[in-house]
C-alpha positions in Angstrom: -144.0 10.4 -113.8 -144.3 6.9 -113.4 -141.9 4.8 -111.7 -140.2 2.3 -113.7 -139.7 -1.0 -113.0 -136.6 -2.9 -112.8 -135.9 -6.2 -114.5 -137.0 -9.4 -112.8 -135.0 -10.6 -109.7 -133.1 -7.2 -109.6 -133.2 -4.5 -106.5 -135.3 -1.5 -106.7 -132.6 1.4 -106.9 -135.4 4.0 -107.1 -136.8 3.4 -103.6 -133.5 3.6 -101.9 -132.5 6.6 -103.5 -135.8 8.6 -102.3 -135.4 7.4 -99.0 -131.6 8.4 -98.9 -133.2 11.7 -100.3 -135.8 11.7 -97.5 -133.0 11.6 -94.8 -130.6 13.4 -95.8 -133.0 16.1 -96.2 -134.2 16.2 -92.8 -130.7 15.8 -91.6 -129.7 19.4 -93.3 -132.9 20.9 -91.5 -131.9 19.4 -88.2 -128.6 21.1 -88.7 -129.9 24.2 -90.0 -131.8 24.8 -86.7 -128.9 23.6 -84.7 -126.5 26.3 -85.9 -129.2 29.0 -85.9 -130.1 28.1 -82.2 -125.9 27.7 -81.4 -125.5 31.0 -82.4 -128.7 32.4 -80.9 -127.1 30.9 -77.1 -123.5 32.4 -78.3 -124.8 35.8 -78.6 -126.8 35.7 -75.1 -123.9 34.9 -73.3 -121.9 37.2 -75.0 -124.4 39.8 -73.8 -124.7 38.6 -70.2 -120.2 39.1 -70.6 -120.4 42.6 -71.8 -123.1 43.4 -69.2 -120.3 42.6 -66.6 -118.4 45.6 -65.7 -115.1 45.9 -63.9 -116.3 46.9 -60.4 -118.7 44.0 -60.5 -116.0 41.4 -61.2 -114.3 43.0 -58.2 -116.7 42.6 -55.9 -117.6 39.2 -56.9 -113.7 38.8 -56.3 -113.6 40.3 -52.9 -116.5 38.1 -52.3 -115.0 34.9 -52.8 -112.1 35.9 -51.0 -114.2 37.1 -48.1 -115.9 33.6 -48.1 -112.5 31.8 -48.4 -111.5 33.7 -45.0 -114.5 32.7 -43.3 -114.0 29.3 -44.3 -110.5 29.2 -42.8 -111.6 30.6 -39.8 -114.5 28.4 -39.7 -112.1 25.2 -40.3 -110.0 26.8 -37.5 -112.7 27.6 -34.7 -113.6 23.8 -35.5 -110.1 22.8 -34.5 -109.9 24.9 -30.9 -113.1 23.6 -30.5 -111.8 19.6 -30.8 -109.3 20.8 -28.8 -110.9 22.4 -26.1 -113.1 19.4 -25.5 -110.5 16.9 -25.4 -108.7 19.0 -22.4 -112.3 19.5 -20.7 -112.2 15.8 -20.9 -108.9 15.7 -19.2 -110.2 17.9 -16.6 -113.7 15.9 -16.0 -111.6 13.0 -15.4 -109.4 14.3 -13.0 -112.1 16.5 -11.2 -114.0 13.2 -10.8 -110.7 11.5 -9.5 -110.5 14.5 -6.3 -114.4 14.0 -6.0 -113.8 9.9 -5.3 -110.3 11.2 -3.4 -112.2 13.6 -1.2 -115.2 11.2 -0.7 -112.6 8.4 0.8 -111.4 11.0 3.1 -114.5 11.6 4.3 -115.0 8.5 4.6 -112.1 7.7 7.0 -112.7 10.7 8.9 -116.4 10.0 9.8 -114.8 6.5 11.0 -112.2 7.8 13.5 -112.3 9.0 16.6 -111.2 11.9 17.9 -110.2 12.3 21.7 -110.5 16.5 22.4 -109.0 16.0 25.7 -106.2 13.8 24.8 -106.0 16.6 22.2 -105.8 19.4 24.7 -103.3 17.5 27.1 -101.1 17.2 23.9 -101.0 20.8 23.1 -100.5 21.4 26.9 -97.3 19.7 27.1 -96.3 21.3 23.5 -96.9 24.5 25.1 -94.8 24.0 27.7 -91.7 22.6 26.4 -92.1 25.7 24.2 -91.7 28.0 26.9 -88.7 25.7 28.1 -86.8 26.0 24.9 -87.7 29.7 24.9 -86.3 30.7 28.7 -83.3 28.9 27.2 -82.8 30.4 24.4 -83.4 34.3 26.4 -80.5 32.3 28.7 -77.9 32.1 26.1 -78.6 35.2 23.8 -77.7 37.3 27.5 -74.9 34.9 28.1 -73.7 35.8 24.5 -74.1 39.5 24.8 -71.8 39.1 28.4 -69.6 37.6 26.8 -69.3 40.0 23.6 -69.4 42.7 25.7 -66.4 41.4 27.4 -64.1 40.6 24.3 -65.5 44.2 22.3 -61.6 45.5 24.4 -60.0 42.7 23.0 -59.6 42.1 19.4 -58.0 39.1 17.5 -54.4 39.0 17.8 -53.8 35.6 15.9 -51.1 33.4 17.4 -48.7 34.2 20.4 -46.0 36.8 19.1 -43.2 34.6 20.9 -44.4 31.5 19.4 -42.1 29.4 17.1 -43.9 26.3 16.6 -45.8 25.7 13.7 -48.3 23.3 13.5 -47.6 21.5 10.3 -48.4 17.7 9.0 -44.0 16.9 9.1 -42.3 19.4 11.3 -38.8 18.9 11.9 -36.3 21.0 14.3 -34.7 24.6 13.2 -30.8 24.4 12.4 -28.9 24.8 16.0 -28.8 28.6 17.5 -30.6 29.4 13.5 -32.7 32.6 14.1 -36.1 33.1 12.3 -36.2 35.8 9.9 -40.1 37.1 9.7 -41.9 37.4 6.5 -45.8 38.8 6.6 -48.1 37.5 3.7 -50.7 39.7 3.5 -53.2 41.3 0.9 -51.5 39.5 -1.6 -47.7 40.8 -0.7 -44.5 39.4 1.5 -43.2 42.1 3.7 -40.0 41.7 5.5 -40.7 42.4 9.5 -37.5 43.8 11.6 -39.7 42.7 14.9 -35.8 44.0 16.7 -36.0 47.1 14.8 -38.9 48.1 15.5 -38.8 47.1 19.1 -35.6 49.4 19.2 -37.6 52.5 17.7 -40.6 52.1 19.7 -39.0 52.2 22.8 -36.7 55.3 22.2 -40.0 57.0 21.6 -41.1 55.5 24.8 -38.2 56.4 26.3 -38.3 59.7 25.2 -41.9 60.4 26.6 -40.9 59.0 29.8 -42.1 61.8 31.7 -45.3 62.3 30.3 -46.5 58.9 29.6 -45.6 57.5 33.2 -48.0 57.9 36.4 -45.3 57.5 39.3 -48.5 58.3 41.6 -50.0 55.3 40.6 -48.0 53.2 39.0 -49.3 53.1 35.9 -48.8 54.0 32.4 -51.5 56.2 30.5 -52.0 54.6 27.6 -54.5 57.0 26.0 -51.4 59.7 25.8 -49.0 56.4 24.4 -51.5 55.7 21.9 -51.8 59.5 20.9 -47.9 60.0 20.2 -47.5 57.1 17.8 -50.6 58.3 15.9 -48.6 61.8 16.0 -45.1 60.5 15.3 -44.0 57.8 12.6 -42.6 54.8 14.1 -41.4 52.5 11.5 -39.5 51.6 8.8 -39.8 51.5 4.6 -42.2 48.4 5.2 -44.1 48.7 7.9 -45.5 51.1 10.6 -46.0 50.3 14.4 -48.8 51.5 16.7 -49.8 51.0 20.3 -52.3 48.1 20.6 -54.2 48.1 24.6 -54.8 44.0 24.7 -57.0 42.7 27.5 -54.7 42.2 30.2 -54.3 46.0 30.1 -50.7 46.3 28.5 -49.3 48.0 25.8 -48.0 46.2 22.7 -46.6 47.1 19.1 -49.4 46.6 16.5 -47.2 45.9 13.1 -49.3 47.7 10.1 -47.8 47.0 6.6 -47.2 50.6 4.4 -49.1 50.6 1.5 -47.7 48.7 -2.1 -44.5 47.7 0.6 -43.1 44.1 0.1 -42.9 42.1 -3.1 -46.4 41.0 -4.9 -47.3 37.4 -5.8 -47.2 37.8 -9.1 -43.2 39.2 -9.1 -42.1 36.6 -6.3 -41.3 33.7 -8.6 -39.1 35.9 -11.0 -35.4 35.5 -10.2 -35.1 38.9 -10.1 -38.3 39.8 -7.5 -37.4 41.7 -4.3 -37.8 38.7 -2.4 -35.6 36.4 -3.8 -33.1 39.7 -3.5 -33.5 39.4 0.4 -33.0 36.1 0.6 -30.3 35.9 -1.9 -27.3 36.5 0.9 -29.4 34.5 4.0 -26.9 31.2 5.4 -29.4 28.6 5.8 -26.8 27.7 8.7 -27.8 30.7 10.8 -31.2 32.2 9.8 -34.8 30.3 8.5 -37.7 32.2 7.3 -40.8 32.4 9.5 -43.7 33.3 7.7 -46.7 35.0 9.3 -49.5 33.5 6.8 -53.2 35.7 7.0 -55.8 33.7 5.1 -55.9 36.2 2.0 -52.4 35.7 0.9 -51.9 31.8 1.7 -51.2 31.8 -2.6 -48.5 34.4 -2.0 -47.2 32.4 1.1 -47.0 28.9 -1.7 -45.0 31.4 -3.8 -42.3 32.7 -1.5 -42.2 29.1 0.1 -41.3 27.5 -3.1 -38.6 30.5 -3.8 -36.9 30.2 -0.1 -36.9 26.2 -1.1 -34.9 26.7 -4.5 -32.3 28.2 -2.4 -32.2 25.7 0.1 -33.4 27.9 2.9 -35.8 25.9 5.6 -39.4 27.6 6.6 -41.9 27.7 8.6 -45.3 29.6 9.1 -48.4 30.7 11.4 -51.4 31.2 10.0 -53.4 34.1 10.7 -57.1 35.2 10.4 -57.8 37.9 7.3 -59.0 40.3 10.4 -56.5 39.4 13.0 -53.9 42.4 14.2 -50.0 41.4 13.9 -49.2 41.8 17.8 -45.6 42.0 19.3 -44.3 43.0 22.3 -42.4 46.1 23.0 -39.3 44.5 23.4 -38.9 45.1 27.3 -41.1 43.6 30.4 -43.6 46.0 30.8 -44.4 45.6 34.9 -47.4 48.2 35.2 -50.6 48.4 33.3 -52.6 51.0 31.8 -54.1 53.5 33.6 -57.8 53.0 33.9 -58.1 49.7 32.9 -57.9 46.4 35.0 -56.2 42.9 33.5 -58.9 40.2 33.8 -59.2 37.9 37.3 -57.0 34.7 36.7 -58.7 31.6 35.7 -58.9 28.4 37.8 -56.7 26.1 36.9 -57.8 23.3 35.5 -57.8 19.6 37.0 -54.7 17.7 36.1 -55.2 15.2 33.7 -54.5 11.1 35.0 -51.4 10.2 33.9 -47.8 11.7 33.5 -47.7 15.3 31.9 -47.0 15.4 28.5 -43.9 17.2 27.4 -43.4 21.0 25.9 -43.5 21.2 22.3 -40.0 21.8 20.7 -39.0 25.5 20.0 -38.0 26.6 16.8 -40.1 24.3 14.5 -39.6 24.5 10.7 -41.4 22.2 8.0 
C-alpha cells in the first residue's frame, strides 16, 4: 500500500510513526534478552548458594578468623620490633659513649708515667705502719682481757650504798635531822626498802652462825659457808629478800633482791588509793623524805611516784641505777676481816693534788 501524501506545507505523520514503531520495537527485544539473561545469572548464583554446605561456611569462617589472628599478631610482632630497635639504638649510643670514655683513658694512661720504685717504697711504708697499728691493737685487746679478767669478781653495784647526794640540775638541802625513807623503782614497780630491817635480820643470822662462819685461825670469815646459809634460810621481808654479795675488796655485803609482783605497779601509783600513796599517806615531811633508788627500766614508774610524794608535799630525791646493777648495802656493822681465800686489791696511788685550794665536800642529805 502506498503511502499517502499529506497536504502541502504540512509534516509527514506517517514517517514518524514508523520510526517510533522501529524503536520501540527494538527496545522490547533489548529488554526481552535483558530479563531472560537476568534470570539466567539469578539462577547460577542461586546454584553456586545451594552448592554451599554448612561445614564449608565454617571453615571458610574459621579461616577468616585464623587470618584475623595472624594479622594481630603480625601488627604486634611489628610493634616489639619498632621497639626493640629504638632501645638497640639507645644502647649503640651509649656503648659508643664507653668506647670514646675508655679510648680517653687510654689515652691518659699511655701519657703518664709511672715510677715502680717510688711505687714499691710507698707500699713499704704502708706495710709497715700496718704492722704498727696491728702490735697496737694485739697491745690493747690483752690489756682488755687483764682488765676483764680482773673486774669478772666484781659486778656493778651502781652508786655508793651510804651515798645521799643526788646529782640533780636544782638540788636543795634535806629538812634538818629529816631521814631518807628508800623506795626501789624497778621492773616497772616501787618497792619500799627497810635497809635497818634488814640489816637487823641479817645479822642475827650472822650472829647465829658465829661459830661456823668465823676462822679464829686466821682471821677471816668464810664466805663460801655465809653465802650457802642465806641461799638455805629466808632473810627478808614481804618486799624484798637479802643475799650475801662477795664485792672486790673481799667483804661481805647485803645484796637487796625485790620478791616477785612486791611493791606497787606504775600503772596503780597515780590512783589515790595505790599502795604507795597508802605508805606515804602518814610520812611528816618534817622528819622523813623519800630516796628513790631509780634503775633505768623503771625511770616512768620513778616520774609516777615522784609526782604522787609531790601532791603531798613530801621532798625527794633519787640515784639512778643501771638495768643490770645489784642493789648493795652493808651489813649494818664494820666488818674488820675479809673473806677467806680472797685478797682486797693493792691501794692505788694517790693522785697529785690539784693547784689551788681543795674544793669543799658535797652536802649530805641532798633532795630535789
Amino acid at each position: 500500500m502506498g503511502r499517502r501524501k499529506s497536504s502541502v506545507g504540512g509534516i509527514n505523520l506517517d514517517s514518524l510513526m514508523d520510526t517510533l514503531t522501529n524503536v520501540v520495537g527494538i527496545l522490547l527485544i533489548v529488554l526481552i534478552f535483558s530479563l531472560l539473561s537476568g534470570g539466567d545469572a539469578v539462577k547460577r548464583i542461586k546454584g553456586f548458594v545451594d552448592d554451599v554446605s554448612a561445614e564449608q561456611l565454617a571453615r571458610a569462617q574459621g579461616e577468616a578468623e585464623e587470618l584475623q589472628k595472624l594479622i594481630e599478631e603480625g601488627r604486634k610482632g611489628l610493634q616489639d620490633f619498632d621497639s626493640q630497635t629504638s632501645e638497640r639504638q639507645v644502647s649503640l649510643a651509649r656503648q659508643k659513649e664507653l668506647i670514646a670514655q675508655l679510648k680517653a683513658d687510654m689515652a691518659k694512661l699511655a701519657t703518664s708515667k709511672i715510677n715502680a720504685e717510688e711505687l714499691k717504697k710507698q707500699v713499704a711504708q704502708r706495710r709497715a705502719q700496718v704492722e704498727s697499728v696491728e702490735k697496737q691493737i694485739g697491745e690493747k685487746e690483752t690489756l682488755i682481757a687483764s682488765l676483764r679478767a680482773r673486774l669478772a669478781d666484781t659486778p656493778a653495784r651502781g652508786p655508793d650504798m651510804d651515798a645521799k647526794i643526788v646529782n640533780l640540775p636544782d638540788p636543795r638541802d634535806a629538812p634538818k635531822g629529816a631521814q631518807p625513807l628508800t623506795f626501789i623503782c624497778r621492773s616497772g614497780w616501787v618497792v619500799p626498802v627497810d635497809i635497818q630491817g634488814l640489816q637487823l635480820k641479817a645479822q642475827q643470822v650472822i650472829k647465829d652462825g658465829e661459830r661456823v662462819l668465823y676462822r679464829e685461825d686466821v682471821n677471816r670469815i668464810d664466805c663460801d659457808k655465809m653465802v650457802q646459809l642465806f641461799e638455805k634460810r629466808f632473810v627478808g621481808d614481804r618486799f624484798c629478800r637479802v643475799k650475801i654479795y662477795v664485792a672486790g675488796d673481799a667483804k661481805p655485803y647485803l645484796k637487796i633482791e625485790l620478791r616477785p609482783d612486791a611493791g606497787d605497779k606504775t600503772e596503780t601509783i597515780g590512783k589515790g588509793t595505790s599502795q604507795f600513796n597508802r605508805w606515804i599517806r602518814g610520812v611528816n615531811p618534817q622528819q622523813f623524805y623519800l630516796e628513790f633508788r631509780v634503775f633505768s627500766d623503771s625511770f616512768a614508774t620513778y616520774l609516777e611516784a615522784r609526782n604522787a610524794a609531790a601532791r603531798q608535799g613530801i621532798l625527794a630525791g633519787w640515784i639512778p641505777y643501771p638495768a643490770e646493777a645489784e642493789f648493795v648495802i652493808g651489813i649494818g656493822v664494820d666488818v674488820k676481816t675479809t673473806c677467806l681465800g680472797k685478797e682486797p686489791p693493792k691501794p692505788a696511788a694517790a693522785p697529785a693534788s690539784p693547784a689551788g685550794p681543795p674544793r669543799p665536800p658535797p652536802p649530805p642529805d641532798v633532795v630535789d
